[in-house]
SEKOL-163242 format. One record per atom (N, C-alpha, C): z, y, x; atom name; residue in one letter; residue number from 1. Coordinates in pm, whole numbers, plus 50000, padded with zeros to 5 digits. Atoms other than C-alpha are relative to their C-alpha. Layout:
REM SEKOL-163242
R up north east atom rest nr
R Z Y X CA A NUM
...
END
This chain:
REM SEKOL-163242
R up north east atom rest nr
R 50023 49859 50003 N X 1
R 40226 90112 42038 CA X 1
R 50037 50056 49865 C X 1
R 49993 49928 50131 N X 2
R 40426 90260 41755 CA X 2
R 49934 50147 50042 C X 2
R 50029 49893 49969 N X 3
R 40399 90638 41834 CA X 3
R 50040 50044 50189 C X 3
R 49983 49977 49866 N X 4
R 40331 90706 42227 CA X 4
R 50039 50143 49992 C X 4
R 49928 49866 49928 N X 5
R 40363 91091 42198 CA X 5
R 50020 50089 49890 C X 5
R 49917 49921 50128 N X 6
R 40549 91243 41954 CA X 6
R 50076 50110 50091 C X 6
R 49978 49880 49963 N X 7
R 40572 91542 42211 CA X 7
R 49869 50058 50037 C X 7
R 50080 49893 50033 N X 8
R 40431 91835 42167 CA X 8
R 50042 50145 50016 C X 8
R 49925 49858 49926 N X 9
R 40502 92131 42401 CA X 9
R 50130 49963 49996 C X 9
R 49864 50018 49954 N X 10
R 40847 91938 42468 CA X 10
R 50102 50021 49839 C X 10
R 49944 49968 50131 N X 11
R 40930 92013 42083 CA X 11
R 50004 49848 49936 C X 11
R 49969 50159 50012 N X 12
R 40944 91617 42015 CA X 12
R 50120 49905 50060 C X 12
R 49955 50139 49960 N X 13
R 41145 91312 42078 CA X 13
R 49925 49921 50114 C X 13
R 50038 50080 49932 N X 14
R 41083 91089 42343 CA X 14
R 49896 49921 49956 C X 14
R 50123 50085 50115 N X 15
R 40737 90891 42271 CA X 15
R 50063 49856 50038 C X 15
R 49969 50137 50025 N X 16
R 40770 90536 42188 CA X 16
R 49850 49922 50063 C X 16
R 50130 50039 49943 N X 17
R 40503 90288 42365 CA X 17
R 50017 49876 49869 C X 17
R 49990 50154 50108 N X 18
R 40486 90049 42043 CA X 18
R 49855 49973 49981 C X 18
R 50142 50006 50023 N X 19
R 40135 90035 42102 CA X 19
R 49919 49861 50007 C X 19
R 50102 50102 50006 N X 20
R 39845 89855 42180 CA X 20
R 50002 49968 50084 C X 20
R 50082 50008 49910 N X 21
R 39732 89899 42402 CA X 21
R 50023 49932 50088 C X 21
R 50031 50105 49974 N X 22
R 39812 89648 42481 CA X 22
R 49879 49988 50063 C X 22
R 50123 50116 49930 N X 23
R 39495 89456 42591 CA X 23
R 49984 50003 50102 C X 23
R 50053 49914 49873 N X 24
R 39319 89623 42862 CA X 24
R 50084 50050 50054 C X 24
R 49976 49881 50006 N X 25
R 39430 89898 42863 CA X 25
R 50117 49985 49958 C X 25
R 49877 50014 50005 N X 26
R 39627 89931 42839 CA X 26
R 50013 50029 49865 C X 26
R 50006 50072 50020 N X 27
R 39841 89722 42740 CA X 27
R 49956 50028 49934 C X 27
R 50047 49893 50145 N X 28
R 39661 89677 42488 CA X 28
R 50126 50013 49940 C X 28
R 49855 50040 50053 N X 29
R 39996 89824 42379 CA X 29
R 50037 50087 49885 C X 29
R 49982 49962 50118 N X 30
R 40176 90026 42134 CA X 30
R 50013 50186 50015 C X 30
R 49934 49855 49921 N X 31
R 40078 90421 42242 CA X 31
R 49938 50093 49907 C X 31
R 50080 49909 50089 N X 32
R 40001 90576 41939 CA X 32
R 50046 50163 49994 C X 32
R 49980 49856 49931 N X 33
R 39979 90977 42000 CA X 33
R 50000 50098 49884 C X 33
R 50017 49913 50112 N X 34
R 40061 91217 41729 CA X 34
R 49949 50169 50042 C X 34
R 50039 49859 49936 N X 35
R 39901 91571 41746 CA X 35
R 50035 50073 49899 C X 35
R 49964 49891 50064 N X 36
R 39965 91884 41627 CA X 36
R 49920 50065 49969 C X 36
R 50091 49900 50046 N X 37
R 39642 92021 41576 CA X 37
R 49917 49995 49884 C X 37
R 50051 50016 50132 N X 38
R 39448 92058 41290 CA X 38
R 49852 49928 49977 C X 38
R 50112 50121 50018 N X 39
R 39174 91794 41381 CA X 39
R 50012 49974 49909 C X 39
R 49980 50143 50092 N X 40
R 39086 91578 41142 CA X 40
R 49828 49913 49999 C X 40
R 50135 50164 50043 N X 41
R 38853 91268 41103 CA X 41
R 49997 49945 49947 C X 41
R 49984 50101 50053 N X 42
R 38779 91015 40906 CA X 42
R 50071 49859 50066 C X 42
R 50003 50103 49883 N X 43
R 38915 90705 40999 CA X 43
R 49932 49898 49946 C X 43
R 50097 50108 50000 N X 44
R 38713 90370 41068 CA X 44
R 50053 49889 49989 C X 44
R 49947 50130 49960 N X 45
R 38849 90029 41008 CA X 45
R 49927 49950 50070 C X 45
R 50070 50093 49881 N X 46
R 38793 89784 41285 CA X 46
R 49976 49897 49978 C X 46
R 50002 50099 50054 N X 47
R 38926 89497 41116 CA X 47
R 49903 49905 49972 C X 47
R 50089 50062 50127 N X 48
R 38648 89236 40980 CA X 48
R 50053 49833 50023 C X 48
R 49951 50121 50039 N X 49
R 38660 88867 40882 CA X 49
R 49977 49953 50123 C X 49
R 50035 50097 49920 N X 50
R 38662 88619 41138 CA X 50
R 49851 49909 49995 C X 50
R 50152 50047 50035 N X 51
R 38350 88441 41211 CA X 51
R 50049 49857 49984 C X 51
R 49959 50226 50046 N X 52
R 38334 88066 41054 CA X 52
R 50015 49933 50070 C X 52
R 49981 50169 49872 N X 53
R 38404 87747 41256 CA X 53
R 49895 49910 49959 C X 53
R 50092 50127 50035 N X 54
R 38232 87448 41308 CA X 54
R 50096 49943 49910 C X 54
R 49881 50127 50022 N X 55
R 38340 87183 41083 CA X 55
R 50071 49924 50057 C X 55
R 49947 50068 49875 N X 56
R 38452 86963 41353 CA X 56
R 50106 50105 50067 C X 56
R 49927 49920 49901 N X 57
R 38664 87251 41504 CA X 57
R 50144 50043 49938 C X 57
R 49915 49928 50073 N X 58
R 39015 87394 41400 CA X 58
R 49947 50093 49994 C X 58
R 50066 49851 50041 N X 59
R 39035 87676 41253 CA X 59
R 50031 50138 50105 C X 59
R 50016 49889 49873 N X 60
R 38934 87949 41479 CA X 60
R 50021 49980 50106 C X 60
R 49974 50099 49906 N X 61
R 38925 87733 41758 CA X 61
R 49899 50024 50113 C X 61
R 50136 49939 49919 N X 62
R 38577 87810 41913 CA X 62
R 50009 50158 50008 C X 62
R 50052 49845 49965 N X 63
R 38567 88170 41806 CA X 63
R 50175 50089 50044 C X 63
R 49931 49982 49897 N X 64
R 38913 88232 41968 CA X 64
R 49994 49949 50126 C X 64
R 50042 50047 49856 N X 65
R 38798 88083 42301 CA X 65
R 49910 50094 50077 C X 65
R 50094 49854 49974 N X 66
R 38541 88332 42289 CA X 66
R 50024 50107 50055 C X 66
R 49922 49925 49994 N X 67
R 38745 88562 42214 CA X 67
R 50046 50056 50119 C X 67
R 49868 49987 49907 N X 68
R 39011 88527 42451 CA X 68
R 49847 50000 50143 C X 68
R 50146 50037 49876 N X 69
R 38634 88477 42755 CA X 69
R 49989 50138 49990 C X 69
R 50050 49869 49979 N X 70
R 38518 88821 42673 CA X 70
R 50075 50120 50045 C X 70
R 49900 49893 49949 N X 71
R 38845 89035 42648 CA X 71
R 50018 49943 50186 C X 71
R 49972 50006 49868 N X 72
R 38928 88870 43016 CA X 72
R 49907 50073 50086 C X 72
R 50122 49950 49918 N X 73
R 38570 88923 43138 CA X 73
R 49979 50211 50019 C X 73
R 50006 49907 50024 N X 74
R 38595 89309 43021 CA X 74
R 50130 50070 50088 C X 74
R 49933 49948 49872 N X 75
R 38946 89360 43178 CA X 75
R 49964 49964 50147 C X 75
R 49992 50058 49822 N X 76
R 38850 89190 43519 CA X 76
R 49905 50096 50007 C X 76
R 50102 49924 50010 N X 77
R 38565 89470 43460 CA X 77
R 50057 50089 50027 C X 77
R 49962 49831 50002 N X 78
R 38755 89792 43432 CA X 78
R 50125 49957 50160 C X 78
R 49913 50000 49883 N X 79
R 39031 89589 43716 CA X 79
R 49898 50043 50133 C X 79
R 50075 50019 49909 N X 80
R 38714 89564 43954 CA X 80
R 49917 50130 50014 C X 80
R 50029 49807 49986 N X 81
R 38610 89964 43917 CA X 81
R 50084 50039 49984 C X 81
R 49919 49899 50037 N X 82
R 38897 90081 43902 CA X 82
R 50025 50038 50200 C X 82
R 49921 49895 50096 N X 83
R 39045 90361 43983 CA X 83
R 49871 50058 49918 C X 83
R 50098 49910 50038 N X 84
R 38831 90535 43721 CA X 84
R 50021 50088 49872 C X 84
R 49986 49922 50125 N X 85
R 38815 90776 43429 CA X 85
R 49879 49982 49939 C X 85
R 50126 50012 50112 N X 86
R 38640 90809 43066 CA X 86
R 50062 50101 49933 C X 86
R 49988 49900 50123 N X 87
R 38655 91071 42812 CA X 87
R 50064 49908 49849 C X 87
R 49950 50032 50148 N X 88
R 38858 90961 42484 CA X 88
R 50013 50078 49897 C X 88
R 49931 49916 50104 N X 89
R 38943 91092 42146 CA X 89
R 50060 49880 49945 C X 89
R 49904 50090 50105 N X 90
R 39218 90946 41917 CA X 90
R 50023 50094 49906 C X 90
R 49953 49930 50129 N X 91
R 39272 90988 41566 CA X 91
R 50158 49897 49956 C X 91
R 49900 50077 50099 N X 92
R 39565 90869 41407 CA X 92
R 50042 50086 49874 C X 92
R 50034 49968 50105 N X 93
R 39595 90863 41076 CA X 93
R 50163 49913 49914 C X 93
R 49877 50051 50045 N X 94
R 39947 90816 40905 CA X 94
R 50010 49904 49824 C X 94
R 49981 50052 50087 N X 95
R 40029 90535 40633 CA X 95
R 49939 50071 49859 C X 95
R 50032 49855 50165 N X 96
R 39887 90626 40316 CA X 96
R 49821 50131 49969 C X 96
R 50098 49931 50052 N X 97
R 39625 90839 40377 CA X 97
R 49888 49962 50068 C X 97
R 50168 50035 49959 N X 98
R 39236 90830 40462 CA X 98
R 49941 50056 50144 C X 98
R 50044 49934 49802 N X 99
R 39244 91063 40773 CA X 99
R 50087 50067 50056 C X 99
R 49906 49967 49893 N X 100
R 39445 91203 41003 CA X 100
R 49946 50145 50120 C X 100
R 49988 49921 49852 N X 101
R 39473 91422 41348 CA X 101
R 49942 49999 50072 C X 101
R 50050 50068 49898 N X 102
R 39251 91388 41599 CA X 102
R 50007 50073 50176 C X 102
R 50010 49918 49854 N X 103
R 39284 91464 41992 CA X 103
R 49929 49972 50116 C X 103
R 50065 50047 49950 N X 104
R 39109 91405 42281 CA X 104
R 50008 50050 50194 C X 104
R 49958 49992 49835 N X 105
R 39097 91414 42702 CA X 105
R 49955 49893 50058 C X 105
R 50092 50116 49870 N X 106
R 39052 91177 43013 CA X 106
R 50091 49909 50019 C X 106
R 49935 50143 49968 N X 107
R 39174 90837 43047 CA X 107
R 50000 49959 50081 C X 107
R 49935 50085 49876 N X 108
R 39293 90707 43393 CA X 108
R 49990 49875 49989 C X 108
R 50000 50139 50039 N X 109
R 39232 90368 43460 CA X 109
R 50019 49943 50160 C X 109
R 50006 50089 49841 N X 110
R 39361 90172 43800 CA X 110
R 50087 49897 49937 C X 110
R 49924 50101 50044 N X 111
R 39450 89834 43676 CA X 111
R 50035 49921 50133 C X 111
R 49934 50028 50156 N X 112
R 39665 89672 43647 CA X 112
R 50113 50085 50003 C X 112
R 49881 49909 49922 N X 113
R 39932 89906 43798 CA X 113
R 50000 50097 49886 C X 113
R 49980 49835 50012 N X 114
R 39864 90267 43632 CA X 114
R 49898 49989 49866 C X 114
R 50069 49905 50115 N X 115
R 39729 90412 43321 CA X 115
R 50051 50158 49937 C X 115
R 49975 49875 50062 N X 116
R 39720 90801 43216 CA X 116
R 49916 50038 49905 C X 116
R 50029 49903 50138 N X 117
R 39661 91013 42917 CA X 117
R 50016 50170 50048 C X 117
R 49986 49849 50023 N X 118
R 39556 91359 42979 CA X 118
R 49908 50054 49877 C X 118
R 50099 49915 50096 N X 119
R 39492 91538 42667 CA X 119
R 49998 50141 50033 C X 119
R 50056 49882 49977 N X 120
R 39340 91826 42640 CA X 120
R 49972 50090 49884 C X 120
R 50003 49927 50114 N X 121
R 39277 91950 42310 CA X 121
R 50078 49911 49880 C X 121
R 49961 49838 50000 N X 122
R 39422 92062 42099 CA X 122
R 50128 50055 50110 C X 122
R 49878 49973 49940 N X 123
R 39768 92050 42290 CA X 123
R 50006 49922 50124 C X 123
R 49980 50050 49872 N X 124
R 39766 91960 42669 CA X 124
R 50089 49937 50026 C X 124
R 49908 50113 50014 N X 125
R 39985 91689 42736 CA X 125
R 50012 49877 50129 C X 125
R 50005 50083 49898 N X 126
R 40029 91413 43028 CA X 126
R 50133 49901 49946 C X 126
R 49913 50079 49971 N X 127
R 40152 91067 42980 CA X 127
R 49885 49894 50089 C X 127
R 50025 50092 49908 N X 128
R 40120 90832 43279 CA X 128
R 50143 49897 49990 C X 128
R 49953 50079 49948 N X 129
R 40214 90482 43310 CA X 129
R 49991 49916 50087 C X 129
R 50084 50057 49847 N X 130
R 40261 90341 43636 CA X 130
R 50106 49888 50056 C X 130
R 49855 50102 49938 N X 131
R 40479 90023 43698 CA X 131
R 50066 49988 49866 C X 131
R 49906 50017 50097 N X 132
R 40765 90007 43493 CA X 132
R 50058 50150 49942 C X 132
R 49987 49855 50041 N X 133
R 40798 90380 43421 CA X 133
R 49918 50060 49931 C X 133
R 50066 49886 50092 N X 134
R 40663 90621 43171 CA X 134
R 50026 50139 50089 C X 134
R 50041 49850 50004 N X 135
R 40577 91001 43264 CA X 135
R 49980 50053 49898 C X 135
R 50070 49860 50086 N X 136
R 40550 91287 43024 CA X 136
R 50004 50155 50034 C X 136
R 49965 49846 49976 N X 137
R 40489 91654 43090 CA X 137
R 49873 50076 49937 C X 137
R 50096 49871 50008 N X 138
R 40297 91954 42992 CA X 138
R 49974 50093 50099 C X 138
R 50049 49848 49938 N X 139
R 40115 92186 43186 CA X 139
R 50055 50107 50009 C X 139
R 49920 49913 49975 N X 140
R 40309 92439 43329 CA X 140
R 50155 50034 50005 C X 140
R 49859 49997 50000 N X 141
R 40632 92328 43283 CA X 141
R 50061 49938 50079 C X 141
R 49983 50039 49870 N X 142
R 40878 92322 43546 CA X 142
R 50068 49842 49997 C X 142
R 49962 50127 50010 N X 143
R 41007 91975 43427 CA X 143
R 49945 49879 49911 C X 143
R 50050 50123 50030 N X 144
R 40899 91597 43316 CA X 144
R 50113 49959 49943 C X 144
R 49892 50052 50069 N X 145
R 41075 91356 43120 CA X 145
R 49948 49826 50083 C X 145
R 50066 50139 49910 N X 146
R 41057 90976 43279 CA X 146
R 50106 49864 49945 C X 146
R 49870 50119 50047 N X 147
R 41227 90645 43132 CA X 147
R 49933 49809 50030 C X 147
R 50060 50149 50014 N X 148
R 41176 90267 43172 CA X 148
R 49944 49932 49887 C X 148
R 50034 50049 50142 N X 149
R 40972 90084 42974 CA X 149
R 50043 49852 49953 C X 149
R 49965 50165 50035 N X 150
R 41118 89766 42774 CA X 150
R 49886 49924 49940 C X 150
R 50146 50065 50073 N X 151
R 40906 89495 42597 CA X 151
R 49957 50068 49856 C X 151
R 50029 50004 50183 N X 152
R 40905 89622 42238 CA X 152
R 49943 50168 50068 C X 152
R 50065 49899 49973 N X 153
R 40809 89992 42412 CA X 153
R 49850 49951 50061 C X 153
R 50147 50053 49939 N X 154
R 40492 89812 42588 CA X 154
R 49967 49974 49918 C X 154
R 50069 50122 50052 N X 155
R 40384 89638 42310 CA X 155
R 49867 50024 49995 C X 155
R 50186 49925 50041 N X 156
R 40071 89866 42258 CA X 156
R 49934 50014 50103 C X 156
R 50049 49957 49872 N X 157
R 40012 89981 42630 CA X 157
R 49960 49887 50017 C X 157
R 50030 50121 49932 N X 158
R 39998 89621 42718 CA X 158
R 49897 49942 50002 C X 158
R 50100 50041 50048 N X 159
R 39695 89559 42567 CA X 159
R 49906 50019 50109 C X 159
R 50077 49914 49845 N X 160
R 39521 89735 42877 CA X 160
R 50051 49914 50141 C X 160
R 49966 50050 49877 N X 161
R 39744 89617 43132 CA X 161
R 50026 49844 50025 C X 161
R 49949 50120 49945 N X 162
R 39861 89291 43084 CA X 162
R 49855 49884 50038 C X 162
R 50105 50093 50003 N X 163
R 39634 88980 43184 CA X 163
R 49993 49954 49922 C X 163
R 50071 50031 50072 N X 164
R 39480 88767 42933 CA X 164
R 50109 49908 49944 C X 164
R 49893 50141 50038 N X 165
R 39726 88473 42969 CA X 165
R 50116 50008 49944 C X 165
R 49915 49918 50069 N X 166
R 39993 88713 42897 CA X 166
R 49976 50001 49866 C X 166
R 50002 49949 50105 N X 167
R 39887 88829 42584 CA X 167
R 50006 49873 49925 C X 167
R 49970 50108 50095 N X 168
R 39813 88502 42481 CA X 168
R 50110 49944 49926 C X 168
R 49893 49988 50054 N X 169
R 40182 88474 42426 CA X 169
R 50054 50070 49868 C X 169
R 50041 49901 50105 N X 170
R 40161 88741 42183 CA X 170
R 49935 49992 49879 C X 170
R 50154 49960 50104 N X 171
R 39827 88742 42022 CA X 171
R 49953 49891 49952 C X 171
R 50142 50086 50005 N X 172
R 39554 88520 41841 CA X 172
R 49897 50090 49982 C X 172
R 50116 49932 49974 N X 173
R 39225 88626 41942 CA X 173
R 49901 49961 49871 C X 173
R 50116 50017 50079 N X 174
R 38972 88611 41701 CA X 174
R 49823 50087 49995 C X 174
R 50076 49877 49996 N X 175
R 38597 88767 41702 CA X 175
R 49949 50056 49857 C X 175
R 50009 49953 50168 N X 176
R 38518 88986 41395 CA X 176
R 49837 50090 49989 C X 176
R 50101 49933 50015 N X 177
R 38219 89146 41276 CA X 177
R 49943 50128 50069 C X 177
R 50071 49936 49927 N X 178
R 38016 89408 41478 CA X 178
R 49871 50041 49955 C X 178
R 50065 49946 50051 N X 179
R 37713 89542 41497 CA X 179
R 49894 49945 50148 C X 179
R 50088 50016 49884 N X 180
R 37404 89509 41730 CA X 180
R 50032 50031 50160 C X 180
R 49976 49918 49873 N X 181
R 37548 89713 42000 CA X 181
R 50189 49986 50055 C X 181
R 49883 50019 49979 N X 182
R 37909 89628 41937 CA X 182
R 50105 49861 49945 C X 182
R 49934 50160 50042 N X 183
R 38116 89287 41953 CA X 183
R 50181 50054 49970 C X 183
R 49849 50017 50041 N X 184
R 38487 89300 41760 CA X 184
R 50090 49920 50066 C X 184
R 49906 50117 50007 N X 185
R 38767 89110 41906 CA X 185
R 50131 50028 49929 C X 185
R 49926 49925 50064 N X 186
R 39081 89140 41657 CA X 186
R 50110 49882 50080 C X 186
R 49937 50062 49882 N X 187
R 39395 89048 41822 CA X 187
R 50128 50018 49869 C X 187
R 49895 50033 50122 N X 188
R 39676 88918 41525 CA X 188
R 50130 49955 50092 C X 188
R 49872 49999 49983 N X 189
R 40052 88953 41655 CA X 189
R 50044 49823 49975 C X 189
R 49914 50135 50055 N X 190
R 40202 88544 41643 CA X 190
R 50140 50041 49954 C X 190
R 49855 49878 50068 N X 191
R 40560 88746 41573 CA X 191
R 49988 50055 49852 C X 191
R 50015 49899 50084 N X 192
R 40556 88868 41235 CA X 192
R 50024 50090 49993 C X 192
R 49899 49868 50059 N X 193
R 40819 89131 41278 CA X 193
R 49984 50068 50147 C X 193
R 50045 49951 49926 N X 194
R 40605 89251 41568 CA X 194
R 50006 50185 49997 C X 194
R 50074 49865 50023 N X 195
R 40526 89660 41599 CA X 195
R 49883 49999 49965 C X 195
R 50133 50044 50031 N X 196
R 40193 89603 41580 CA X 196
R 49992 49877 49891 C X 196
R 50042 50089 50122 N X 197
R 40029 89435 41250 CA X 197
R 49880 49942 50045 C X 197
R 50106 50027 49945 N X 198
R 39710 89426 41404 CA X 198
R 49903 50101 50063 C X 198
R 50060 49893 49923 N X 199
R 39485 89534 41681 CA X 199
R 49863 49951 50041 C X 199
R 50152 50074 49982 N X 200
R 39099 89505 41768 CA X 200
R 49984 50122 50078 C X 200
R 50079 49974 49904 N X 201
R 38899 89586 42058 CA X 201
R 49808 49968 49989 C X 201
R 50140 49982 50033 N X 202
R 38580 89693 42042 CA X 202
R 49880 50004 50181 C X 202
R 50105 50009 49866 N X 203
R 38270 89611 42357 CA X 203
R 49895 49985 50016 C X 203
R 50179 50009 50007 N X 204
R 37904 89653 42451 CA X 204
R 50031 50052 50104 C X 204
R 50042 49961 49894 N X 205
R 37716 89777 42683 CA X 205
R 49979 50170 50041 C X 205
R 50002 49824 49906 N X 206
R 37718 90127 42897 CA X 206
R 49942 50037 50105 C X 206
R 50069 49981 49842 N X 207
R 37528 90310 43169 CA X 207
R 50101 50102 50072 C X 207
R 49925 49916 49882 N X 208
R 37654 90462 43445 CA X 208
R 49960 50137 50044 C X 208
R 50054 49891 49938 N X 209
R 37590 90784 43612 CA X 209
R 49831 49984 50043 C X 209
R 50107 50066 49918 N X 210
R 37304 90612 43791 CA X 210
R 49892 49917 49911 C X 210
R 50036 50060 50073 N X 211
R 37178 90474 43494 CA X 211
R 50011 49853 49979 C X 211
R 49996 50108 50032 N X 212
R 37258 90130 43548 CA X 212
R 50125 49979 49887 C X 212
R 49944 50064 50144 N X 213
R 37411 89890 43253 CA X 213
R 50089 49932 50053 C X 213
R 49863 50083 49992 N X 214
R 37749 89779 43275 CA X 214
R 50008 49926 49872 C X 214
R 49976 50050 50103 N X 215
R 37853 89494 43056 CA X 215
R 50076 49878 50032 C X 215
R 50009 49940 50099 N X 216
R 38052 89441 42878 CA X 216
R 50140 50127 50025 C X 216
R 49921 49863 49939 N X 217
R 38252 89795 42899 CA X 217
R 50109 49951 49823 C X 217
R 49906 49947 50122 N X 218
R 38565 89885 42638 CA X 218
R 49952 50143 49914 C X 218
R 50081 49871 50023 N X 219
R 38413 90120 42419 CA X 219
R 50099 50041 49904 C X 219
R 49878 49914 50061 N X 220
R 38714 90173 42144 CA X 220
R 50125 49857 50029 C X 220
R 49912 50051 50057 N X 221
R 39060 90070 42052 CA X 221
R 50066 50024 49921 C X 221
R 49911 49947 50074 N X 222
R 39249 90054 41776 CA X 222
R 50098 49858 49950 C X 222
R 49883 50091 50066 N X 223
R 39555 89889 41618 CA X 223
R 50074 50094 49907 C X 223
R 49953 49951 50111 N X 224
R 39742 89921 41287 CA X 224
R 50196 49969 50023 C X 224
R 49879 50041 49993 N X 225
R 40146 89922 41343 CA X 225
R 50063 49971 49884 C X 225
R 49990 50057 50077 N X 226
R 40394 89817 41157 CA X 226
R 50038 50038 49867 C X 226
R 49953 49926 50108 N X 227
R 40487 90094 40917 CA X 227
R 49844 50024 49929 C X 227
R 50097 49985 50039 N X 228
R 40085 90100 40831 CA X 228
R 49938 50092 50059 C X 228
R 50066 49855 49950 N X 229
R 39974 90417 41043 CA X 229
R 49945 49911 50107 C X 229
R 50132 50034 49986 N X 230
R 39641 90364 41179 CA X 230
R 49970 50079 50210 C X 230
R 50064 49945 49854 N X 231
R 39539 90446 41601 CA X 231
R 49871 49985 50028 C X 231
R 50135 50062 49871 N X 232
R 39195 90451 41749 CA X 232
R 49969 50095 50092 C X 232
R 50065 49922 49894 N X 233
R 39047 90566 42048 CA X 233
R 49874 49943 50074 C X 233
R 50180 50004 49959 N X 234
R 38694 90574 42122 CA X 234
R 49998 50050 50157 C X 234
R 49983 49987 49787 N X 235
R 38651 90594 42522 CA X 235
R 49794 49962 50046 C X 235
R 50150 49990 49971 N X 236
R 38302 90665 42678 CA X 236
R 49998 50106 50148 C X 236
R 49990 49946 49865 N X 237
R 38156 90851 42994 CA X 237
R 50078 49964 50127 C X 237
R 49942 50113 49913 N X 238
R 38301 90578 43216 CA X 238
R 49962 50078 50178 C X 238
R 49995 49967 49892 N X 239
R 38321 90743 43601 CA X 239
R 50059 49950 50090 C X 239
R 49917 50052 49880 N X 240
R 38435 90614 43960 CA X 240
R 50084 50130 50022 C X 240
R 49913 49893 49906 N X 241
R 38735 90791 44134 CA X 241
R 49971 49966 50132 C X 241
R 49946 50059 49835 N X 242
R 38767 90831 44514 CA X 242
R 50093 49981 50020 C X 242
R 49901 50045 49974 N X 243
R 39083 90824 44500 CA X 243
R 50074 49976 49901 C X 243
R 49901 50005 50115 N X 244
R 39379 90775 44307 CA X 244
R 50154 50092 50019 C X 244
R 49916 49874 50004 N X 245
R 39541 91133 44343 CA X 245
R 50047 50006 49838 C X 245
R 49977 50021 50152 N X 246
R 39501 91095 43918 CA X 246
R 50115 49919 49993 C X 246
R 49845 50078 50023 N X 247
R 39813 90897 43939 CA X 247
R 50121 50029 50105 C X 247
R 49841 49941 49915 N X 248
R 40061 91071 44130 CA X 248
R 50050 50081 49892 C X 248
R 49915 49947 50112 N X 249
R 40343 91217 43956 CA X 249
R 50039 50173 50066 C X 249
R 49976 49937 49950 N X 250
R 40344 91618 44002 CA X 250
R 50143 50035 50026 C X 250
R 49893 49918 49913 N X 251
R 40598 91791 44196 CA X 251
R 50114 50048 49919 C X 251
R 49865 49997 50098 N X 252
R 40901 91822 43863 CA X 252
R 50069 49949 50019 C X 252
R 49850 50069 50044 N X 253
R 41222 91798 43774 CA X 253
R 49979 49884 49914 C X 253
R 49965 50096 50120 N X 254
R 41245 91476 43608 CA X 254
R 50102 49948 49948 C X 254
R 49858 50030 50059 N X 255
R 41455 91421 43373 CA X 255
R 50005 49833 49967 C X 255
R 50019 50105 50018 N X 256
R 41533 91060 43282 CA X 256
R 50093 49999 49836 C X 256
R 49993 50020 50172 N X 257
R 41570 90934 42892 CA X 257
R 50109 49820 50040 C X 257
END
């Protein structure tokens, strides 16, 4: 996920999926979203140290096993409710500095097939990916833009979509510091000359409408690419769909890239 949407009211370039998002979510691949509005946030590193090994163990040997147990258990979670939506915000925060942009909207989720991005503030926006295709459009306009996605464009989305065993190709899992309520997994590129430098997934527990406790849910993501500019997205208010009308592609001209 270098930069997923570097459009903005159609006044942009084609977005790039150099994301993360990889994991889950997607993937966790590379869909970092630039905005135009005058948000701003701090941003949060995700990063922390790895937790120690046994002596007896290589290094990071146990707590990548872990690792790699929980992210699966969490996607087979969002695959096994899906279709569904959550409320997100993303900040990204460009090389260099301390804070950034921030935007925010509803996250689509029917794995492993489909993932969308509708933002909503500040600048309305739609990207859906569904298969091997990207979507982008704005609200009200009589045309879309639509292109295939290659591997180095997934890298970020993938994070979401691909399975576990997949990524493993990719990634070393590691778990990193947290908090009572929230377990780290940081997910280190084997590629050096990857898009992604590094990406961590963040998980605990969530209630539902109904009050019951789901666990363990995706509660953020972020990853650092490779020019140093910073993504996260915090995701919450987890909902069922009835259907999966949220992933149809409206009624435009699409153009193809």
């Amino acid at each position: 996920m270098a930069e997923m949407a570097e459009v903005a009211h159609g006044a942009r370039p084609r977005p790039r999926l150099v994301l993360l998002l990889g994991i889950l979510l997607c993937g966790f691949w590379e869909v970092g979203v630039f905005g135009d509005g005058a948000g701003v946030a701090d941003a949060a590193e995700t990063a922390a140290e790895a937790l120690a090994k046994a002596p007896t163990e290589k290094p990071n040997n146990s707590a990548g096993t872990r690792a790699w147990a929980l992210l699966g258990e969490v996607r087979d979670q969002l695959r096994a409710r899906s279709p569904l939506a959550a409320d997100f915000t993303q900040t990204f925060v460009p090389s260099g500095f301390s804070s950034g942009d921030t935007e925010s909207g509803t996250l689509y989720i029917d794995l492993p097939r489909c993932l969308r991005f509708e933002y909503q503030k500040p600048f309305p926006k739609n990207f859906l990916l569904c298969g091997d295709w990207v979507y982008t459009w704005n609200p009200g306009d009589p045309s879309g833009r639509r292109f295939l996605v290659n591997d180095s464009e997934a890298a970020g989305i993938d994070l979401l979509r691909l399975e576990v065993e997949a990524l493993k190709g990719h990634y070393r899992a590691e778990l990193g510091a947290g908090d009572a309520s929230r377990t780290v997994i940081r997910l280190i590129p084997t590629d050096g000359a990857a898009d992604i430098r590094e990406a961590s997934v963040e998980v605990g527990k969530t209630e539902d409408s109904a009050g019951t406790t789901e666990t363990p849910s995706l509660l953020a993501l972020a990853y650092v690419d490779r020019s140093g500019n910073r993504t996260r997205f915090e995701i919450a208010g987890y909902r069922k769909l009835a259907t999966k009308a949220d992933f149809e592609t409206p009624p435009l001209e699409w153009l193809e890239d």
